[in-house]
Every structure is written in C-alpha cells, then in structure tokens.
mmCIF file as gemmi writes it, N, C-alpha and C atoms, coordinates in Angstrom:
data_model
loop_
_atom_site.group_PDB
_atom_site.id
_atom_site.type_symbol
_atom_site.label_atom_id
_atom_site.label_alt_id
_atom_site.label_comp_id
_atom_site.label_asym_id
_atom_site.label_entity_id
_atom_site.label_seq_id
_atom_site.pdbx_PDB_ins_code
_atom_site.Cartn_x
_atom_site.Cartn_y
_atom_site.Cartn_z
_atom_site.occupancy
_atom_site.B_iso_or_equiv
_atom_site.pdbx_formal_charge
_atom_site.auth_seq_id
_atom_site.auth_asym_id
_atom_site.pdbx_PDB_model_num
ATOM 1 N N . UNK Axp A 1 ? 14.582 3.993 9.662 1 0 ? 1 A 1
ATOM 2 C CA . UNK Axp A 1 ? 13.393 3.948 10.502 1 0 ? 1 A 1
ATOM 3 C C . UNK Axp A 1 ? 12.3 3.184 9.76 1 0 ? 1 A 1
ATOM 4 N N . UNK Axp A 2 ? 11.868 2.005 10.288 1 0 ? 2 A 1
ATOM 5 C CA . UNK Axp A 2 ? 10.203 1.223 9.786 1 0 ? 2 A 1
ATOM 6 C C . UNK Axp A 2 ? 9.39 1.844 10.446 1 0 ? 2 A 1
ATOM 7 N N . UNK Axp A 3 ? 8.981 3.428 10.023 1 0 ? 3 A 1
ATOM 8 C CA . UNK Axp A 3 ? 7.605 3.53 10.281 1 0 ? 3 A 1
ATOM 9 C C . UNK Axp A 3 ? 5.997 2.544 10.367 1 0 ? 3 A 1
ATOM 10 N N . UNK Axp A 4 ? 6.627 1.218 9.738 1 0 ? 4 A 1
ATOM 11 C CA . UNK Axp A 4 ? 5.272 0.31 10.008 1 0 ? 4 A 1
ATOM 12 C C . UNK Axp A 4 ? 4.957 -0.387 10.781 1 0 ? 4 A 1
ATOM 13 N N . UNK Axp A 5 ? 6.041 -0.085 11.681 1 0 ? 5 A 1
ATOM 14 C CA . UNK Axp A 5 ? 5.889 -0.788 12.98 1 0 ? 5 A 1
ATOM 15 C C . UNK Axp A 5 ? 5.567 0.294 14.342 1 0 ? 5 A 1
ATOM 16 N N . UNK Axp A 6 ? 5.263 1.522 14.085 1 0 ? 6 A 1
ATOM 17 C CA . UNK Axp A 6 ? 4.72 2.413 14.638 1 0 ? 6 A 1
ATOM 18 C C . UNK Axp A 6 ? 3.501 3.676 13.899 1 0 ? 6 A 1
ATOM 19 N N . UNK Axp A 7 ? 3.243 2.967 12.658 1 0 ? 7 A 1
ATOM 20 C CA . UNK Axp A 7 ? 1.893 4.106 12.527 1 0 ? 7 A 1
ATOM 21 C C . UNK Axp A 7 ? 0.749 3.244 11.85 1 0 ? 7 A 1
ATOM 22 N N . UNK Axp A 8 ? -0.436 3.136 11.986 1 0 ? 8 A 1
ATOM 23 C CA . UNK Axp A 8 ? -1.686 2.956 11.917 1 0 ? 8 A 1
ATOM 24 C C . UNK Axp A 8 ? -2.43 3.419 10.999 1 0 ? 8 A 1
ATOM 25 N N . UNK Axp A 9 ? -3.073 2.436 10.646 1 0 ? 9 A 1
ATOM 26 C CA . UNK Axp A 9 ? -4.382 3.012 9.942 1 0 ? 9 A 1
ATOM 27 C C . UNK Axp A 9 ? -5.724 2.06 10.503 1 0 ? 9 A 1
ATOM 28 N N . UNK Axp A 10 ? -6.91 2.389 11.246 1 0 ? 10 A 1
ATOM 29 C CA . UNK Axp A 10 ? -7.58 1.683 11.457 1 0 ? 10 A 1
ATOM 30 C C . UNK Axp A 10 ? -8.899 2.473 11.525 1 0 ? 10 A 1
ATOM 31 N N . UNK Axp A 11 ? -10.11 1.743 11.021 1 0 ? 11 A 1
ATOM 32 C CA . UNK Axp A 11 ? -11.133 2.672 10.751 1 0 ? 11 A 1
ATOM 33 C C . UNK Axp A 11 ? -11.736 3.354 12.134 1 0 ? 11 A 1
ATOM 34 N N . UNK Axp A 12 ? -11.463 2.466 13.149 1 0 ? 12 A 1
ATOM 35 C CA . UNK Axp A 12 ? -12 2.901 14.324 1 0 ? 12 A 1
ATOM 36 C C . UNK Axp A 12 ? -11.474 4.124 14.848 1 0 ? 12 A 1
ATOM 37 N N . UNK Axp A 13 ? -10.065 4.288 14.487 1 0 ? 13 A 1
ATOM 38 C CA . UNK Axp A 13 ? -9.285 5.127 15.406 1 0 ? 13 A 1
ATOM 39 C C . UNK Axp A 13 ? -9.203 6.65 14.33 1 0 ? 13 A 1
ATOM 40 N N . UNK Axp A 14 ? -9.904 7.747 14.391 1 0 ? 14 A 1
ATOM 41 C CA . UNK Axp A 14 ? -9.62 8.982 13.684 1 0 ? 14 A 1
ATOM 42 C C . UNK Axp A 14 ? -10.205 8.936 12.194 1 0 ? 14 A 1
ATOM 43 N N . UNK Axp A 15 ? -10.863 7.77 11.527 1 0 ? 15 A 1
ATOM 44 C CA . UNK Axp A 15 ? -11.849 7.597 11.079 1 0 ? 15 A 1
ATOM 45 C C . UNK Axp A 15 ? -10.438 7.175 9.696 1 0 ? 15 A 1
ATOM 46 N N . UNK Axp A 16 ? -9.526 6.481 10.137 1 0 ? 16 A 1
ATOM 47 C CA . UNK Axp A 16 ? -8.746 5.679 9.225 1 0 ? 16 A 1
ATOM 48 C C . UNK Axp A 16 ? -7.231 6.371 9.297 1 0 ? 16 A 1
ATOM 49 N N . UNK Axp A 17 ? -7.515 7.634 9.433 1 0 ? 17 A 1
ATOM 50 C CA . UNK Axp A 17 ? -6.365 8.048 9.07 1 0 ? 17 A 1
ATOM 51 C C . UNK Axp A 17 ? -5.518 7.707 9.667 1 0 ? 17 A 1
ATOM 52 N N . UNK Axp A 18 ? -3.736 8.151 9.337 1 0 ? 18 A 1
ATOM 53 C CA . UNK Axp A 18 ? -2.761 7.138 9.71 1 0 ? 18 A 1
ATOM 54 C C . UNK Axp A 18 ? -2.417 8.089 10.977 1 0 ? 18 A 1
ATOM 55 N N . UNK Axp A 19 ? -1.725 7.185 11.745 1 0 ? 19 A 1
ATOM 56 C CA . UNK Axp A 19 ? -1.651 7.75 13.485 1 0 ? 19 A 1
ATOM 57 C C . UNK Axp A 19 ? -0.862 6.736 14.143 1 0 ? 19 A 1
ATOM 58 N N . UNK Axp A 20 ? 0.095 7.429 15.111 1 0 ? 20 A 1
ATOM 59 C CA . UNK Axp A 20 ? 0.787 6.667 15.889 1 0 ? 20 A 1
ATOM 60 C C . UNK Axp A 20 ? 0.56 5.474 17.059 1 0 ? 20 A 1
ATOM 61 N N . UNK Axp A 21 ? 0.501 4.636 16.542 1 0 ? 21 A 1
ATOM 62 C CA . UNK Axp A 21 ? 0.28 3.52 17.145 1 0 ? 21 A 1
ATOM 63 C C . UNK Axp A 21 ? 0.058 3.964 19.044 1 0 ? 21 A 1
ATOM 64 N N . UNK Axp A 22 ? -1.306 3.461 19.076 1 0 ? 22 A 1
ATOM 65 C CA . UNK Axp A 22 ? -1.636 3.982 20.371 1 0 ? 22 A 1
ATOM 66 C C . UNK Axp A 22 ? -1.783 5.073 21.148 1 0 ? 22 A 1
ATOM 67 N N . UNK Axp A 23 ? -2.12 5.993 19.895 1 0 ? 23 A 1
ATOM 68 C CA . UNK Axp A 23 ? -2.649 7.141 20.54 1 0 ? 23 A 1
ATOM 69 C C . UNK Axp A 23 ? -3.599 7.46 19.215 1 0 ? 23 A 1
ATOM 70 N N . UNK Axp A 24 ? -3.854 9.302 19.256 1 0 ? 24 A 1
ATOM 71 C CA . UNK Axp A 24 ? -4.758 9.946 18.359 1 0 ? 24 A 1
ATOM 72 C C . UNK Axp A 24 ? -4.138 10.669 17.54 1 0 ? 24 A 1
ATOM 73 N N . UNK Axp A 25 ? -2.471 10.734 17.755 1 0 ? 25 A 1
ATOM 74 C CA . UNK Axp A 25 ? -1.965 11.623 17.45 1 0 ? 25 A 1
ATOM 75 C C . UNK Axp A 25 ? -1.938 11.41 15.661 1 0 ? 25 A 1
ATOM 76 N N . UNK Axp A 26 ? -2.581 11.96 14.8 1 0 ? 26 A 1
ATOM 77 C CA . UNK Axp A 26 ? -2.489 11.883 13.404 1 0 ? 26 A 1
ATOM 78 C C . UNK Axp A 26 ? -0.724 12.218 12.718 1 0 ? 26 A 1
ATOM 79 N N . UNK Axp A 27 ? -0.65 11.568 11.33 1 0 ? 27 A 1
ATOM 80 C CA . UNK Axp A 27 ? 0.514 12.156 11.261 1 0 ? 27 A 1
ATOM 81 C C . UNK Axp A 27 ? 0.565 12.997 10.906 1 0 ? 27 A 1
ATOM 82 N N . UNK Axp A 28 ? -0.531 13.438 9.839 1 0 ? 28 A 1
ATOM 83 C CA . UNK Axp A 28 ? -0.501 14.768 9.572 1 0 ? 28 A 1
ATOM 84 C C . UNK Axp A 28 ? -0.731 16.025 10.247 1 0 ? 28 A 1
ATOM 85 N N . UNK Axp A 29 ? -0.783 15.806 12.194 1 0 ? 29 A 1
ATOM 86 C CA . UNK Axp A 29 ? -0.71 17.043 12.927 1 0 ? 29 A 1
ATOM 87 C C . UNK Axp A 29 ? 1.102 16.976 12.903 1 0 ? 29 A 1
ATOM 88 N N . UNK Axp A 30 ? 1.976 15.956 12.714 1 0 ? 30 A 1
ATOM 89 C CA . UNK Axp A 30 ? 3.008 15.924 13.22 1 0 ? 30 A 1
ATOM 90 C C . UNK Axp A 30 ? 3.84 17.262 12.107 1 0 ? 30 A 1
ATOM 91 N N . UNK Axp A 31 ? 3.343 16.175 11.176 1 0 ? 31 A 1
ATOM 92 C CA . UNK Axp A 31 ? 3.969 16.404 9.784 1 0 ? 31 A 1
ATOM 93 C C . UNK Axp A 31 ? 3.465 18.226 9.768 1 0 ? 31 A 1
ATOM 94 N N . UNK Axp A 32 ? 1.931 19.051 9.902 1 0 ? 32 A 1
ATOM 95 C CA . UNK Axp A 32 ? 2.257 20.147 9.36 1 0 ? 32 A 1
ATOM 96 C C . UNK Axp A 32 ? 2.822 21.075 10.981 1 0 ? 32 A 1
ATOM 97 N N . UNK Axp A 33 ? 3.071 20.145 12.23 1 0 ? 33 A 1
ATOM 98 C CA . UNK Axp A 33 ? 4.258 21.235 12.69 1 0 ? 33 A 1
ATOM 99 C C . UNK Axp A 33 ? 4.987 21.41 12.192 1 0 ? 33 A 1
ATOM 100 N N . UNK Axp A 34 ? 5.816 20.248 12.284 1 0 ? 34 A 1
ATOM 101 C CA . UNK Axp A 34 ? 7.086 20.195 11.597 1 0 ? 34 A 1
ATOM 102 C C . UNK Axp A 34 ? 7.391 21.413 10.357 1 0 ? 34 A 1
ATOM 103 N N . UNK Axp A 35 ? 6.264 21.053 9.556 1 0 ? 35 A 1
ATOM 104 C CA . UNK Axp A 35 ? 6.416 22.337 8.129 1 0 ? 35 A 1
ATOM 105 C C . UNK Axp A 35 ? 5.978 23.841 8.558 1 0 ? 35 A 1
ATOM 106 N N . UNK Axp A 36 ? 5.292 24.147 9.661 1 0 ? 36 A 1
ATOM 107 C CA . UNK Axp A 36 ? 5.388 25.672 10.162 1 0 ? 36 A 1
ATOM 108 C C . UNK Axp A 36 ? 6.67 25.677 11.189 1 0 ? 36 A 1
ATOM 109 N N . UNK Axp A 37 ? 7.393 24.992 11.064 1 0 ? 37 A 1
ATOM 110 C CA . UNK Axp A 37 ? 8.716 25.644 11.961 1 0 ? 37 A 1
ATOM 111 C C . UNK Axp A 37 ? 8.302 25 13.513 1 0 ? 37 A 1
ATOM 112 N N . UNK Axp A 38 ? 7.83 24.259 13.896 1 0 ? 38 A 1
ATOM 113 C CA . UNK Axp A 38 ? 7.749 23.985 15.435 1 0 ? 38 A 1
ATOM 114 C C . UNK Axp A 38 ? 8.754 22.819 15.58 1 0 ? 38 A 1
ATOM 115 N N . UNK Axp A 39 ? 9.807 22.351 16.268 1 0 ? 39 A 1
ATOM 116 C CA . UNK Axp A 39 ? 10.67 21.741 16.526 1 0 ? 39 A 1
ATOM 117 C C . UNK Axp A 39 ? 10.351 20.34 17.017 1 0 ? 39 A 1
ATOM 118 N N . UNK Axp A 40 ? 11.079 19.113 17.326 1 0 ? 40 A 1
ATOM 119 C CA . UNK Axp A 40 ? 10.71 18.039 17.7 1 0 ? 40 A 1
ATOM 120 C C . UNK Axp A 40 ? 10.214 18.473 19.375 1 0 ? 40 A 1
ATOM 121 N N . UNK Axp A 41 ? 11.157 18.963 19.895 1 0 ? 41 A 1
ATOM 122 C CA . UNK Axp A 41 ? 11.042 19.44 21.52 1 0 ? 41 A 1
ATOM 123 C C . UNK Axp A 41 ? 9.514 19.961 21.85 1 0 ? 41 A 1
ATOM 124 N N . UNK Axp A 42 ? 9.357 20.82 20.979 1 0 ? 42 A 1
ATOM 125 C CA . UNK Axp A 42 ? 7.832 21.87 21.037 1 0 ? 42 A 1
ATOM 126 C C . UNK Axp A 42 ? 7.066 20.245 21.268 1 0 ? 42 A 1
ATOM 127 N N . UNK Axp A 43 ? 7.128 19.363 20.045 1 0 ? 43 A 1
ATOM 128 C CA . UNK Axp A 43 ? 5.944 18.323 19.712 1 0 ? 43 A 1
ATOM 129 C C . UNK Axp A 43 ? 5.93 17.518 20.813 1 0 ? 43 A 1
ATOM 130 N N . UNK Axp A 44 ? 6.848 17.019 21.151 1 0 ? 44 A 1
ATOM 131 C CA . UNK Axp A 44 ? 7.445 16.12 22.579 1 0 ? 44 A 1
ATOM 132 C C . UNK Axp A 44 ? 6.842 16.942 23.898 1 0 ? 44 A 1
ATOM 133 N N . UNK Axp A 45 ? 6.419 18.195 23.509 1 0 ? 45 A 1
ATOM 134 C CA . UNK Axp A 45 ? 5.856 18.751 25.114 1 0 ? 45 A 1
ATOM 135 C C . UNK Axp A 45 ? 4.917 19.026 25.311 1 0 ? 45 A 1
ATOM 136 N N . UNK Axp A 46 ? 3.701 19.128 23.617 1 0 ? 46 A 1
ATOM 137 C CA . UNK Axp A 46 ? 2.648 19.426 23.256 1 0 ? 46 A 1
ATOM 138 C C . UNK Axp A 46 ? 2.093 18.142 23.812 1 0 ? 46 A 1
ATOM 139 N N . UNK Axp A 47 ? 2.65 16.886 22.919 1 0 ? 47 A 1
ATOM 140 C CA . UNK Axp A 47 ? 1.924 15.54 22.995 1 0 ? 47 A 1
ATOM 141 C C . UNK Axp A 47 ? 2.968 15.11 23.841 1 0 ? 47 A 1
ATOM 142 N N . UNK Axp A 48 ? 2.619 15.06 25.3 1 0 ? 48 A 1
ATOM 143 C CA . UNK Axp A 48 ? 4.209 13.885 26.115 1 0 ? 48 A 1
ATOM 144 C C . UNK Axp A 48 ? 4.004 12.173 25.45 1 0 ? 48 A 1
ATOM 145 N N . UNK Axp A 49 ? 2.769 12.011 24.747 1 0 ? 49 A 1
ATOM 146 C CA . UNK Axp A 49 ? 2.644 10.401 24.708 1 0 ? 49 A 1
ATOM 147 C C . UNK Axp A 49 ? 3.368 9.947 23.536 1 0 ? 49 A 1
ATOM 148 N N . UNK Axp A 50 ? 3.977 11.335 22.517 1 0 ? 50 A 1
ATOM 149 C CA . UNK Axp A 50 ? 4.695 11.571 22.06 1 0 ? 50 A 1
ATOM 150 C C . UNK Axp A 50 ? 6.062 10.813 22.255 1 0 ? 50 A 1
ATOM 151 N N . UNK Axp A 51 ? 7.039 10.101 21.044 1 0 ? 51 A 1
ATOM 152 C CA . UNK Axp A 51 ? 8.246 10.067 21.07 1 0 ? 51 A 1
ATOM 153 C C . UNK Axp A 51 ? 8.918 10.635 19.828 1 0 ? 51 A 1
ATOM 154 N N . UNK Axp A 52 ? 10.231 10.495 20.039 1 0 ? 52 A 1
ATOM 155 C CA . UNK Axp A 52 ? 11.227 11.311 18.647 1 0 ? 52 A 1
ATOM 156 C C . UNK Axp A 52 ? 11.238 9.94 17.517 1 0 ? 52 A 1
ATOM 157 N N . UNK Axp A 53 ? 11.11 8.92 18.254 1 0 ? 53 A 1
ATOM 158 C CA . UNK Axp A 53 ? 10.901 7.894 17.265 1 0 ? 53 A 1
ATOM 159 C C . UNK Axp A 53 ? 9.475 8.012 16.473 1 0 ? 53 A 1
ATOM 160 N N . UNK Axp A 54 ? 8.732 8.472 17.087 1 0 ? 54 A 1
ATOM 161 C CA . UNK Axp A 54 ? 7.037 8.007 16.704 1 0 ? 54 A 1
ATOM 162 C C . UNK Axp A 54 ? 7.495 9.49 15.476 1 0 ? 54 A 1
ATOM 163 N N . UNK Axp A 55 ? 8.043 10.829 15.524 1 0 ? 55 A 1
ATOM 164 C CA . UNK Axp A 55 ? 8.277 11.782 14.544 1 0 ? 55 A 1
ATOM 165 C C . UNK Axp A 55 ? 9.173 11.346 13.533 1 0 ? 55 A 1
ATOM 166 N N . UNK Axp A 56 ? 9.956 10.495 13.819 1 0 ? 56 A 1
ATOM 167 C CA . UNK Axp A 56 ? 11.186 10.336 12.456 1 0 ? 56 A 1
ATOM 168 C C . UNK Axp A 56 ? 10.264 9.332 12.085 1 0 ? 56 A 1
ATOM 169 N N . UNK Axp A 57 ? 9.049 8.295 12.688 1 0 ? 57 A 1
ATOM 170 C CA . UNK Axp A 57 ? 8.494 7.45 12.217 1 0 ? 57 A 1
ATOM 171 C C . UNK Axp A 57 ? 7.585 8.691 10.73 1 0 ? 57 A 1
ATOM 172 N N . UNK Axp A 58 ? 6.849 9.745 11.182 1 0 ? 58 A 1
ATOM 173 C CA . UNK Axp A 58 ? 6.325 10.253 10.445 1 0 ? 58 A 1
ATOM 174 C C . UNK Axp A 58 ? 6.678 10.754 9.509 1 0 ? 58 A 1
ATOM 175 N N . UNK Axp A 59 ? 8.071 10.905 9.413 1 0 ? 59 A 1
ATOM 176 C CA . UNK Axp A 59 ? 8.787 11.787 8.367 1 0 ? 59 A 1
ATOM 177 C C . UNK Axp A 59 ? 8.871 10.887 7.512 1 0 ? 59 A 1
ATOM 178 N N . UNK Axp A 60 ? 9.558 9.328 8.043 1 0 ? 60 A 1
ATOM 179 C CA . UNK Axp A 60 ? 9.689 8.718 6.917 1 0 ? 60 A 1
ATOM 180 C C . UNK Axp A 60 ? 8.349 7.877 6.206 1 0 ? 60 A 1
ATOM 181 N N . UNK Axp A 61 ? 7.434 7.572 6.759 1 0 ? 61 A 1
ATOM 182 C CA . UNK Axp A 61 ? 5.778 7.37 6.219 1 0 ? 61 A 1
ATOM 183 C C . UNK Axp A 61 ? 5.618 8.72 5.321 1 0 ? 61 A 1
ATOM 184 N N . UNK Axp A 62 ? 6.169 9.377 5.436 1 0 ? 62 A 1
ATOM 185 C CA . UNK Axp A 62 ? 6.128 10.973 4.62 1 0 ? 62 A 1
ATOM 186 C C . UNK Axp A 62 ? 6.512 10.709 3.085 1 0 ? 62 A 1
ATOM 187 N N . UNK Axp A 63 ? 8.09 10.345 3.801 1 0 ? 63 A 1
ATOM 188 C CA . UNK Axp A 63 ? 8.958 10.37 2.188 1 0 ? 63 A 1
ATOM 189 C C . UNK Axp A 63 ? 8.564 9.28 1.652 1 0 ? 63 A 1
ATOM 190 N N . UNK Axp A 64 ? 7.829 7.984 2.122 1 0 ? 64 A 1
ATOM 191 C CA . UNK Axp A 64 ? 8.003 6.82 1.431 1 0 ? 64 A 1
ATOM 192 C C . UNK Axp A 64 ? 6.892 7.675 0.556 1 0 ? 64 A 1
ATOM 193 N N . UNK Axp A 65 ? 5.221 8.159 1.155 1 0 ? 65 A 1
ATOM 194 C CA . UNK Axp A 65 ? 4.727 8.79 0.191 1 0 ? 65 A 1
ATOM 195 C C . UNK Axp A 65 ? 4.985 9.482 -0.942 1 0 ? 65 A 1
ATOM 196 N N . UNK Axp A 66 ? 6.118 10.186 -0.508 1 0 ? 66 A 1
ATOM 197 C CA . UNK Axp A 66 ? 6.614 11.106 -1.849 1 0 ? 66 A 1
ATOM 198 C C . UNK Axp A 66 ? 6.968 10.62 -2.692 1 0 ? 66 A 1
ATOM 199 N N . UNK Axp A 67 ? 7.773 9.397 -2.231 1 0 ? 67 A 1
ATOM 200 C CA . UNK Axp A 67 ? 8.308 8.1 -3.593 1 0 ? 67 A 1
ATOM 201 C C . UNK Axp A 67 ? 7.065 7.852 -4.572 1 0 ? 67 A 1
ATOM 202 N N . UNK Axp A 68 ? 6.166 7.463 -3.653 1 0 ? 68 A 1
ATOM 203 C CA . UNK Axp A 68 ? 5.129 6.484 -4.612 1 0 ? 68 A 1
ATOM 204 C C . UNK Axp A 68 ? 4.091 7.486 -4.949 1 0 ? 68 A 1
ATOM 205 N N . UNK Axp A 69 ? 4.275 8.661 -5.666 1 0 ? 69 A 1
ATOM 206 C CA . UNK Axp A 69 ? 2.758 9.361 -5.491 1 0 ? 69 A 1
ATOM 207 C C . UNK Axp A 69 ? 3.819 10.402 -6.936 1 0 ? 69 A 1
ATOM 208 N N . UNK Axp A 70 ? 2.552 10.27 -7.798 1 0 ? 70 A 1
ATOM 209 C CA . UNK Axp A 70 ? 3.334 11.803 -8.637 1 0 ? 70 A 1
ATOM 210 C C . UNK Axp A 70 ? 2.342 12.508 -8.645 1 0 ? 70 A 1
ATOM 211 N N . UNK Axp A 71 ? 2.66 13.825 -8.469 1 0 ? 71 A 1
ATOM 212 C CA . UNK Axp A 71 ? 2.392 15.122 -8.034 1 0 ? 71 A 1
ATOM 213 C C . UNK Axp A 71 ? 2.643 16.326 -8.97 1 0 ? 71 A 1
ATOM 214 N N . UNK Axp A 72 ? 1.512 16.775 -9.855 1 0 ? 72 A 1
ATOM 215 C CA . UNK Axp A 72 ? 2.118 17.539 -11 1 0 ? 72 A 1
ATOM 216 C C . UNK Axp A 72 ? 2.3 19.32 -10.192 1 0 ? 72 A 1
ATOM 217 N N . UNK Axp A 73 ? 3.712 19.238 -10.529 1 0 ? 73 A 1
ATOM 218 C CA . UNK Axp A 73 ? 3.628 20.917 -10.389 1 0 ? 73 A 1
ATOM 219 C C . UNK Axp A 73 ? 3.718 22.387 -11.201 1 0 ? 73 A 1
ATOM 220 N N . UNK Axp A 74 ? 3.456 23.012 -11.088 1 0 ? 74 A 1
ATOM 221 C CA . UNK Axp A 74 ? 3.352 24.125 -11.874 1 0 ? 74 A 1
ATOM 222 C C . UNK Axp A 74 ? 4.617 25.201 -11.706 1 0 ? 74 A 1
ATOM 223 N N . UNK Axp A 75 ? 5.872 24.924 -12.441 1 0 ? 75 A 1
ATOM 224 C CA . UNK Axp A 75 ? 6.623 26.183 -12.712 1 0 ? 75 A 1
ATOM 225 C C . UNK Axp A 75 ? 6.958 26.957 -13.87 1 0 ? 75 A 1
ATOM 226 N N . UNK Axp A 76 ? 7.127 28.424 -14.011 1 0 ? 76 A 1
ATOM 227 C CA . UNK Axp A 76 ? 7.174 29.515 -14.955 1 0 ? 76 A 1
ATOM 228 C C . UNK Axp A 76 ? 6.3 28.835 -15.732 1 0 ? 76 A 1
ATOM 229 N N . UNK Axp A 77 ? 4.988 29.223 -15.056 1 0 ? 77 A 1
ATOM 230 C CA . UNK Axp A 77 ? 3.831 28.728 -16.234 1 0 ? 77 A 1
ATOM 231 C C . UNK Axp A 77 ? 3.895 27.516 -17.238 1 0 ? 77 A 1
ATOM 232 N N . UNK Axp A 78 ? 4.469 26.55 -17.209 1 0 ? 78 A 1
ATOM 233 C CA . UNK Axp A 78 ? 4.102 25.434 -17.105 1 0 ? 78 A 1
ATOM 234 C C . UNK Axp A 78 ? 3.544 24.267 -16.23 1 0 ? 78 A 1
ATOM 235 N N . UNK Axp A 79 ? 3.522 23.5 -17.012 1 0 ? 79 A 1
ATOM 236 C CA . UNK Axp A 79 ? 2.757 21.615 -15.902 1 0 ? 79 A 1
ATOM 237 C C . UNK Axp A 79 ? 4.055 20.991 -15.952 1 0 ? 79 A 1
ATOM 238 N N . UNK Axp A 80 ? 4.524 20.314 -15.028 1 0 ? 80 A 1
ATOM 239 C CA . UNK Axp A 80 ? 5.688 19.08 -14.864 1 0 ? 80 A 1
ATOM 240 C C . UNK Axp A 80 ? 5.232 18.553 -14.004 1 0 ? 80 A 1
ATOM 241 N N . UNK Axp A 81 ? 5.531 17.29 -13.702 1 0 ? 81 A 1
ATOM 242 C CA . UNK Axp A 81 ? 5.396 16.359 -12.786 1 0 ? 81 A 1
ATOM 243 C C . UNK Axp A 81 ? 6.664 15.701 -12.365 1 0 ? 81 A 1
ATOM 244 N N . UNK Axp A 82 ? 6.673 15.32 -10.961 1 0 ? 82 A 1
ATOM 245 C CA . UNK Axp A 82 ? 7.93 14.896 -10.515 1 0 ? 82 A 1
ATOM 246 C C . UNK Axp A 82 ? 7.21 13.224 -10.373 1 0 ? 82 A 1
ATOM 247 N N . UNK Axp A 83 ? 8.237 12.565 -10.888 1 0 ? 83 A 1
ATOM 248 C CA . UNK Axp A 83 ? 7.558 11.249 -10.289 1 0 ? 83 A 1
ATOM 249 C C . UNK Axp A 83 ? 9.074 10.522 -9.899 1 0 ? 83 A 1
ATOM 250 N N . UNK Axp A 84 ? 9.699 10.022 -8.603 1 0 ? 84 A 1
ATOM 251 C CA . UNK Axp A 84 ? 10.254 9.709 -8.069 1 0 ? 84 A 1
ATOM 252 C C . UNK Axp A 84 ? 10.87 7.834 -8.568 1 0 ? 84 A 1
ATOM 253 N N . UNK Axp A 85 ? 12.106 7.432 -8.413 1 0 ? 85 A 1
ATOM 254 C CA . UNK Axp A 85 ? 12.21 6.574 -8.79 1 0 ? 85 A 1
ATOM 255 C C . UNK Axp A 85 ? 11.849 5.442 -7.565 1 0 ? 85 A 1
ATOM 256 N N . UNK Axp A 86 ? 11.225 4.131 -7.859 1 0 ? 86 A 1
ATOM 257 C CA . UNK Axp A 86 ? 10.642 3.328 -6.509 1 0 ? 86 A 1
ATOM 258 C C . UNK Axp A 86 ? 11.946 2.272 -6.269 1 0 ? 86 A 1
C-alpha cells in the first residue's frame, strides 16, 4: 500500500495534520480506533467517506513512522531504545 498517494498534510486542512485525502478524517482518529479494538467495519460506518484502502493507507503511514522514529522504552527498570532498520 502507497499511503502517499492517499494521505495529506496541508496547513489549511486540520491545521497540518496528516488526513485522508479529501476529507477531515485525521489519521490519528483512524489509527487510535483501530488500537481500542473498533474494527475496519465499525470505521467504514462511522465515517461512510471512509474506505478500507484510505485504513490500510493509515496503518502503513503508521509503520513507515515506526521505521524512521526511535522511541526509547522503559523495561524492568531500565532505558532501551528500539531503533528500526531503514
């Protein structure tokens, strides 16, 4: 999936943040259904302007983030950081 041919960033629209091309829908409303358990179907009936493409678009604008971003985490009381290979 090329999420860059379906998500946005433009200052006008949601004040930059990234969003599915031609609508309001942010990705990060997509992205924290998705992580409380609400299904593609739920999102598809919430937003009809909604597609399953415009969600796998978000997932993967997701992971490419996760690639390029290190993120230190904290286990059994230590610091580690995961930093992903690009």
């Amino acid at each position: 999936m090329d999420w860059k041919n379906r998500i946005i960033s433009d200052p006008n629209i949601c004040h930059g943040v990234p969003c599915i091309q031609g609508t309001r829908i942010m990705v990060s409303v997509i992205l924290d259904n998705l992580a409380e358990g609400n299904d593609a179907t739920m999102l598809l009936r919430e937003y009809p302007s909604l597609t399953l493409d415009d969600i796998h678009a978000a997932i993967s604008y997701a992971a490419e983030l996760a690639r390029e971003r290190f993120v230190p985490l904290e286990t059994r009381g230590f610091m580690c950081g995961l930093r992903m290979r690009r």
